[in-house]
N, C-alpha and C positions, 0 to 999 in steps of 0.2 A: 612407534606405537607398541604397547605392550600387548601380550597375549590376550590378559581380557578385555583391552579398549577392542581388540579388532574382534572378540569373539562376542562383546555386548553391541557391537556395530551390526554385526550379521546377522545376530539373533533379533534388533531391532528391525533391520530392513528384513527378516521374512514375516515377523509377524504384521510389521505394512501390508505388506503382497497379499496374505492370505486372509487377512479380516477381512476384507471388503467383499461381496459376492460383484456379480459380473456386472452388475444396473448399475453399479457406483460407476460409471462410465460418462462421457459426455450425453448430459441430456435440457433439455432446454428449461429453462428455470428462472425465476425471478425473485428479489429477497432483500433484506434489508441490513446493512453492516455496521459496524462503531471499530474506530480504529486509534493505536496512541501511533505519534508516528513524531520523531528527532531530526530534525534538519542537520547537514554533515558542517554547520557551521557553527562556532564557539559562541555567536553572538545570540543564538536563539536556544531554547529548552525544549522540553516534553510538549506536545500539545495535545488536541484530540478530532476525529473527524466521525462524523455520522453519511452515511450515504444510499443510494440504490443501485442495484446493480441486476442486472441479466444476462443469462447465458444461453446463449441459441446454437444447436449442436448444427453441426454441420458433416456428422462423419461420427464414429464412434470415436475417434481420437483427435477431433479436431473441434473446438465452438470457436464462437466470436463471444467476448462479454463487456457488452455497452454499461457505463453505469455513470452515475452524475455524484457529486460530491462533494462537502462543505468540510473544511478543516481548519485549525484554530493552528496557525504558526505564534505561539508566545515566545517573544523577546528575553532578553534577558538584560537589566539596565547594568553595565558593568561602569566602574569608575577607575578611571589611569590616574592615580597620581603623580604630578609633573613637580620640577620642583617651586617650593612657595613660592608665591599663595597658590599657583596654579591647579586647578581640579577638572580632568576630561573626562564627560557624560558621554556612553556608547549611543548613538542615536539611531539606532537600527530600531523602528517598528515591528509592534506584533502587525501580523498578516494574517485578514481574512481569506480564502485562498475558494477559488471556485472553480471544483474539475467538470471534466467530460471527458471519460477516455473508452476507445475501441481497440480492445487488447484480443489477440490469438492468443487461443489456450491450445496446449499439447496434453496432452494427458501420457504421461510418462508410462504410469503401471493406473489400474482402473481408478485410484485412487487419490491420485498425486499427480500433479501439474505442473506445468513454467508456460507463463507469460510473457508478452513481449505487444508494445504498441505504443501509439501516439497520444498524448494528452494534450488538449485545448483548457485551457486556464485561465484565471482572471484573479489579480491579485493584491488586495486593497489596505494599505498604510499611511499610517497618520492624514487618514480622513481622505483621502486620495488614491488615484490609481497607481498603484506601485507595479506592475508586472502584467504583459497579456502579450499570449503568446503560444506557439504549439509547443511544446516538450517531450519528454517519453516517460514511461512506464516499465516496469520490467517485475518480477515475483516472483514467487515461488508456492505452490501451497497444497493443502489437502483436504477433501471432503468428507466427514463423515455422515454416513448415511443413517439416519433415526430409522427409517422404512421406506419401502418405494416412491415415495411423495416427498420428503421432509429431511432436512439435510443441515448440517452445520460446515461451514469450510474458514478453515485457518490458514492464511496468509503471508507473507513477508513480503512487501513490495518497498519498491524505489520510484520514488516520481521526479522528474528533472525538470526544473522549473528556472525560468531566469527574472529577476530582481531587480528595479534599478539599483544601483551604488548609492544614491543617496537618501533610499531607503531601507534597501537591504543588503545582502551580498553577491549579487552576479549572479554568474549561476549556481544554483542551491539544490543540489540531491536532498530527496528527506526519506529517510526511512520509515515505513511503518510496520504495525501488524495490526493486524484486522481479525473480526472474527464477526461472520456473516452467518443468517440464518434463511435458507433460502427454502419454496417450494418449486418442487419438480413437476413439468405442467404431464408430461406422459410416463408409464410406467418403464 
């Protein structure tokens, strides 16, 4: 690393620290998210997900965050050609994708988090049930606080979901980011 990647490193991670006053901490909350999120497999694209989510603190450094959630897994129709006349259509379905997940947050510094828990899902291709199942969750993220009440927090998570094979690919990590606007129920 060069001097100023490591000195724009530092100078980034203190002004994390110090914007947030002390309330950006765990506080119990309820709010609503849209997320784009990339499945780690060739066969599927970008898609998009809308959801709820809540955070019930349990500790100044500790909540739980319930939240339910609809996400769009789009396909990607790819074609192999073999040789003449032969032509192979990729037949991996888009995926309607239905979460529920009970995540522990840590709250790193007042402001900043990592997640870790379990996801129940329900996963539907070409008109059928393609995937149901528990999986996990995991993330990364950061709240900004508007004012005592009123909050925006930005995301990265990984949700692990598994697929049939003959609709989609086993099991399938998908990556997203999120950006949620929540209210804080106490100050």
């Amino acid at each position: 690393m060069t001097k100023f990647s490591i000195f724009a490193l530092g100078s980034l991670s203190l002004l994390l620290i110090s914007v947030q006053q002390s309330y950006a901490q765990a506080r119990s909350s309820i709010g609503i998210r849209y997320g784009v999120n990339k499945p780690f497999a060739d066969t599927y694209k970008f898609g998009g997900g809308i959801g709820l989510q809540g955070t019930i603190a349990i500790g100044n450094k500790w909540a739980i965050e319930p939240s339910v959630a609809y996400d769009q897994i789009n396909n990607k129709r790819d074609k192999l050609y073999l040789p003449a006349p032969y032509v192979y259509f990729n037949n991996v379905s888009s995926l309607d994708l239905v979460t529920v997940t009970f995540a522990a947050r840590y709250y790193i510094i007042p402001s900043l988090y990592a997640k870790l828990g379990p996801t129940f899902y329900a996963a539907g291709g070409n008109e059928d049930l393609a995937g149901l199942g528990i999986g996990g969750n995991a993330g990364v993220g950061y709240q900004l606080m508007l004012d005592n009440r009123n909050k925006f927090e930005f995301s990265f998570n990984t949700d692990l979901i598994n697929v049939e094979r003959s609709v989609g690919n086993g099991a399938t990590p998908i990556a997203s980011i999120r950006i949620a606007y929540a209210f804080n129920f106490k100050r």
